[in-house]
KEFILUM-243853 format. One record per residue (C-alpha): residue number from 1; residue in three letters; y, x, z. Coordinates in Angstrom, 3 decimals. Each point is the difference from the previous one (the first is absolute). Example, Ala and Ser with C-alpha at 12.3 -4.5 7.8 and 13.67 -1.06 7.14 Angstrom:
BEGIN
> kese, fikol, Y, X, Z
> 1, ALA, -4.500, 12.300, 7.800
> 2, SER, 3.440, 1.370, -0.660
This chain:
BEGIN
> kese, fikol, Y, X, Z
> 1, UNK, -9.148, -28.803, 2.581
> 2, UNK, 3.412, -1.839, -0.401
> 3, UNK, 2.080, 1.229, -2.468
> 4, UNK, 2.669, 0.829, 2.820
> 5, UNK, -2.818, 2.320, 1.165
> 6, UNK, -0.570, 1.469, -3.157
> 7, UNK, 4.015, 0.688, -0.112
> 8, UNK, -0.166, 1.632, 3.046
> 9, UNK, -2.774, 2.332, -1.011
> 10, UNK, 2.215, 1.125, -3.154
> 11, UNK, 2.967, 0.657, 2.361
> 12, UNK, -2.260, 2.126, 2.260
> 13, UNK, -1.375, 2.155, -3.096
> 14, UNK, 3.598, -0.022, -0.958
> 15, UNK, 1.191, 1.670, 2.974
> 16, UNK, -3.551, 2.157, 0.137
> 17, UNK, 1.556, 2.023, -3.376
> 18, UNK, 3.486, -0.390, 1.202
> 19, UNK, -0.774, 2.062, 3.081
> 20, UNK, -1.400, 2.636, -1.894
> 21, UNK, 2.199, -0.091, -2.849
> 22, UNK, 1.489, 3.064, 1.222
> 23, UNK, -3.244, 1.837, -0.916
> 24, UNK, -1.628, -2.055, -2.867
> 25, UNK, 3.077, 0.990, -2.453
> 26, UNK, -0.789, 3.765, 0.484
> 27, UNK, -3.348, -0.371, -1.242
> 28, UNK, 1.345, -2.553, -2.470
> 29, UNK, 2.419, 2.320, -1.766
> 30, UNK, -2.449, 2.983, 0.093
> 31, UNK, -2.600, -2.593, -1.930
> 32, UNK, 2.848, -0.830, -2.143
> 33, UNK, 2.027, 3.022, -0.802
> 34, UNK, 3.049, -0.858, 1.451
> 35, UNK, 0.273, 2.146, 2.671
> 36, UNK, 3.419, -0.837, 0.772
> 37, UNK, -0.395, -3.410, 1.884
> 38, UNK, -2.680, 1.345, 2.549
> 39, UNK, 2.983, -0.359, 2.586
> 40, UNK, 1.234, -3.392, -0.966
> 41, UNK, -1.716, -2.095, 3.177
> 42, UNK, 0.454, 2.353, 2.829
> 43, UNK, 2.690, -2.105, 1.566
> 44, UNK, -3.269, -2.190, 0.379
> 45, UNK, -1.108, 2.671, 2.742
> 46, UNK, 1.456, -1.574, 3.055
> 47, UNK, -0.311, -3.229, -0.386
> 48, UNK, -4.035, 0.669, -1.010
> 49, UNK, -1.597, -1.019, 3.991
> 50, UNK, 2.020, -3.296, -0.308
> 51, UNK, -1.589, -0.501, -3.533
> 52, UNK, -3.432, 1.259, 1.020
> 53, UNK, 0.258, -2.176, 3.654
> 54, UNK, 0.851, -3.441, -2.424
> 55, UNK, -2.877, 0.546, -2.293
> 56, UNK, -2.348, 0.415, 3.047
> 57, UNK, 1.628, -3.018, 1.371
> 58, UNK, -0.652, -1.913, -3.225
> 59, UNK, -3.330, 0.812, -0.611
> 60, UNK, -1.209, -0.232, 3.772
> 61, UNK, 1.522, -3.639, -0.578
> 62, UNK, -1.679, -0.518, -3.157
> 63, UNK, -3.855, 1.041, 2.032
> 64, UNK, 1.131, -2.164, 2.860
> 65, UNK, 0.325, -3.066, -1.800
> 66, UNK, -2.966, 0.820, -2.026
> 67, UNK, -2.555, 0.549, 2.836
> 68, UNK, 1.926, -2.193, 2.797
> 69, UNK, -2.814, -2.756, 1.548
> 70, UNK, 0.609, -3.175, -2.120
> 71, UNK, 0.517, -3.525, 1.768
> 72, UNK, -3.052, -2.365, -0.138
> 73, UNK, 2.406, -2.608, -2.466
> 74, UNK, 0.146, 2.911, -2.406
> 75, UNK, -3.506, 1.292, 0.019
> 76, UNK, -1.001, -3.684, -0.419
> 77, UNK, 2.324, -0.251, -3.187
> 78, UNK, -0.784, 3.381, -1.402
> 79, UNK, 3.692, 0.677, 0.180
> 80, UNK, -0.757, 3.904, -0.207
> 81, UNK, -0.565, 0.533, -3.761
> 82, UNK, -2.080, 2.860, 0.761
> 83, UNK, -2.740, -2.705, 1.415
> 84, UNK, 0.416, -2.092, -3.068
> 85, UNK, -3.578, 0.122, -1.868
> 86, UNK, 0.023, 1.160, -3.264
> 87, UNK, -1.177, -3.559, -0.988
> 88, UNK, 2.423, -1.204, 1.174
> 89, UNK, 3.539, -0.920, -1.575
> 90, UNK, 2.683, 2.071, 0.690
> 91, UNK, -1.775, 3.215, -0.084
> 92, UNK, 2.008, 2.998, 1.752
> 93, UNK, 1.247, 2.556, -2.570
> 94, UNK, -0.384, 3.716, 0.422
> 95, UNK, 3.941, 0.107, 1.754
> 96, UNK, -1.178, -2.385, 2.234
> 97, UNK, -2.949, 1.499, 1.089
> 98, UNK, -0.674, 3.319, 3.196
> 99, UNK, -1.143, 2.230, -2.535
> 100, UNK, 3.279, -0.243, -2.533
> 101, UNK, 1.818, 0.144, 3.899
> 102, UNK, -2.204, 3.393, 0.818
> 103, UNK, 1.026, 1.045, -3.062
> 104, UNK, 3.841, 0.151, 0.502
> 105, UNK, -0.513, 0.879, 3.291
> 106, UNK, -1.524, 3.097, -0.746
> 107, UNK, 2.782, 0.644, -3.013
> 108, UNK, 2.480, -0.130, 2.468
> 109, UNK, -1.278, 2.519, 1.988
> 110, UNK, -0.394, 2.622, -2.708
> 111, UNK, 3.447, -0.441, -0.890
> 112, UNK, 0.981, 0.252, 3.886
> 113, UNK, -2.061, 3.606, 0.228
> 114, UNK, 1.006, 0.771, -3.374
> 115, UNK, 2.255, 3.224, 1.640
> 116, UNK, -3.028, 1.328, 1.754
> 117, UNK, -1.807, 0.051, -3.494
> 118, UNK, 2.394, 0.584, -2.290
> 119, UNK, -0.379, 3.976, -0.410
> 120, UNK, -3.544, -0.702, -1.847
> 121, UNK, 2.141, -0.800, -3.303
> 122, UNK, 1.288, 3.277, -0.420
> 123, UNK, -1.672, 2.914, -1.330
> 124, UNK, -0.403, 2.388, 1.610
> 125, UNK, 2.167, 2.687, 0.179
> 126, UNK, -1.380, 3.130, -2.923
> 127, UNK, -1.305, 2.787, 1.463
> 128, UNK, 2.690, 2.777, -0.621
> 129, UNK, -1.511, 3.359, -2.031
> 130, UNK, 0.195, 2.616, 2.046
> 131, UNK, 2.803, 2.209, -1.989
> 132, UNK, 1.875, 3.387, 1.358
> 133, UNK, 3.608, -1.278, 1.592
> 134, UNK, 2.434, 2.888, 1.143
> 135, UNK, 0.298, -0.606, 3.565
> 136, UNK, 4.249, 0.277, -0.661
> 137, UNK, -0.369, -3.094, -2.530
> 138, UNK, -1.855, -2.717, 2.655
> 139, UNK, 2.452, -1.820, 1.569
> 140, UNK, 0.130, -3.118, 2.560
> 141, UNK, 1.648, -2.836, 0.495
> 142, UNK, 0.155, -3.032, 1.793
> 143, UNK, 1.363, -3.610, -1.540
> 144, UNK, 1.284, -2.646, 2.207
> 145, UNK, -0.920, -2.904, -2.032
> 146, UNK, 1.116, -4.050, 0.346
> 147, UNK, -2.051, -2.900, -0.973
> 148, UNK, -3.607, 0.899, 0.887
> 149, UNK, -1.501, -2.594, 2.197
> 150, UNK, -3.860, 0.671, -0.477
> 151, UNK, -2.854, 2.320, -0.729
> 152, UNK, 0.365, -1.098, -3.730
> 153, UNK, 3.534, 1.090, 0.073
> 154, UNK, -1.132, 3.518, 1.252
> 155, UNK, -2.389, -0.244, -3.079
> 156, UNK, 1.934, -0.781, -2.433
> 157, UNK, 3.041, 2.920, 0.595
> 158, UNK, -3.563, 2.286, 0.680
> 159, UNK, -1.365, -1.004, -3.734
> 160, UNK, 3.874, 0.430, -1.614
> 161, UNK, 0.022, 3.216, 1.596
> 162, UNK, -3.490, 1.258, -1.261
> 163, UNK, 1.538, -0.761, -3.554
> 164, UNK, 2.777, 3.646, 0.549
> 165, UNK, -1.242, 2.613, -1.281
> 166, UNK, 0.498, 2.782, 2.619
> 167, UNK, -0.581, -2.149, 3.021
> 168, UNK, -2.245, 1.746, 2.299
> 169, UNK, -0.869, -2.282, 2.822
> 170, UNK, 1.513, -3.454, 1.452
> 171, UNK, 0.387, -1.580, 3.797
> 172, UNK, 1.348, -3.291, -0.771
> 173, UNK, 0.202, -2.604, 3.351
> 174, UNK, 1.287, -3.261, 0.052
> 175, UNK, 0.423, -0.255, 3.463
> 176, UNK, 2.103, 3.047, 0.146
> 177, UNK, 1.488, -0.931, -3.375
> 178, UNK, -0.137, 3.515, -1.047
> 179, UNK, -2.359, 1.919, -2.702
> 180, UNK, -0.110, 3.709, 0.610
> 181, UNK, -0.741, 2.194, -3.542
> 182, UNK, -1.185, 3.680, -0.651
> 183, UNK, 0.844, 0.624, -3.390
> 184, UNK, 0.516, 2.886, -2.689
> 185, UNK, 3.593, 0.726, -0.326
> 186, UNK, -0.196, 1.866, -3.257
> 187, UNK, -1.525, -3.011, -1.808
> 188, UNK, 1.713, -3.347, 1.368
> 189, UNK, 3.897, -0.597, 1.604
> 190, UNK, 0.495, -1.788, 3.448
> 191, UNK, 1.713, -2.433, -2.043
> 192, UNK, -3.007, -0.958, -2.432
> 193, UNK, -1.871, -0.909, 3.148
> 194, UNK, 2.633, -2.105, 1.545
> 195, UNK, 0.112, -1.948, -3.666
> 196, UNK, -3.603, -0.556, 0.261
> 197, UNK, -0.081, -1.700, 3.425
> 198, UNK, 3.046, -1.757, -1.064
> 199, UNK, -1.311, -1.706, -3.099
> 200, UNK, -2.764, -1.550, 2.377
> 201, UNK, 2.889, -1.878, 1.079
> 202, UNK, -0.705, 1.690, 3.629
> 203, UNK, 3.326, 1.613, 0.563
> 204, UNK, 0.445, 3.879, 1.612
> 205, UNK, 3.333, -0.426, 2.481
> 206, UNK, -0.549, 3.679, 1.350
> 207, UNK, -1.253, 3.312, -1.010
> 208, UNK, -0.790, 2.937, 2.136
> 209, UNK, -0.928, 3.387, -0.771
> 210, UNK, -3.131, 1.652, 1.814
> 211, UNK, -0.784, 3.504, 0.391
> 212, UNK, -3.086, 0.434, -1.032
């Protein structure tokens, strides 16, 4: 493989993580405590099926000139250095060879599906105890919220919610951009649940009361 080749496989793994940036950096900041970035990539978001359709072009390019039929001058020089004996000199190295090609390949597709996957590095959510709550104290409310993009941005408010005490039970969406929380009024504020979605760096726009 030519090292133009090899360039090209870098820039499609490149664009592989850049197209799911968006949801990599939740995970990322929940791994490394600093919660407050998870939103920094999800401007990423639209741009993501032109980043995903490059890398498929890139790759698909990569096979194609790997497994394309070889003309008889080149089969009779051993031009392909994957048909170069070991004996021989000029060896192929790993980079050069299908399996370090397979390899990538298959990297770049984990990072493409990474947003289908993603909730698996969150725990899961505690099981509440089941405690006496005055009917009059439960309230409801629903949170417009900016920035999500993915299902690990619905996990990651969902996990900074779990951490108020008096939070009851969570809806959070991504698609709707909304999370929709039961909690005890007589233990936590409105306003301490809006701080903890904002410090995810997700950003509530809009609150609404429900009656419960």
């Amino acid at each position: 493989m030519k090292a133009e080749n090899q360039n090209g496989l870098m820039f499609g793994v490149f664009t592989a993580v850049a197209a799911s940036l968006c949801c990599i950096t939740p995970v990322l900041a929940l791994l490394g405590g600093i919660s407050g970035i998870a939103s920094s990539f999800s401007w990423v978001e639209p741009y993501r099926p032109y980043l995903i359709g490059v890398t498929v072009l890139v790759f698909g390019f990569a096979w194609y000139q790997k497994l394309k039929p070889r003309k008889k001058e080149e089969v009779d020089c051993a031009c392909d250095p994957d048909d170069l004996s070991a004996g021989k000199a000029g060896k192929p190295s790993f980079l050069q060879s299908k399996k370090f090609l397979g390899i990538v390949t298959v990297v770049a597709a984990l990072l493409i599906a990474f947003p289908h996957y993603a909730h698996i590095f969150y725990p899961k959510s505690p099981v509440a105890n089941v405690v006496f709550v005055e009917k009059s104290n439960i309230q409801q409310v629903e949170f417009k919220i900016s920035g999500m993009t993915c299902q690990s941005c619905t996990e990651h408010v969902n996990h900074a919610l779990d951490g108020v005490p008096g939070v009851l039970e969570h809806t959070t969406s991504y698609e709707q951009g909304t999370s929709i929380v039961k909690f005890d009024g007589s233990k936590v504020a409105q306003q301490a649940l809006i701080d903890a979605v904002n410090a995810t760096g997700y950003t509530v726009t809009e609150t609404k009361s429900i009656e419960n």
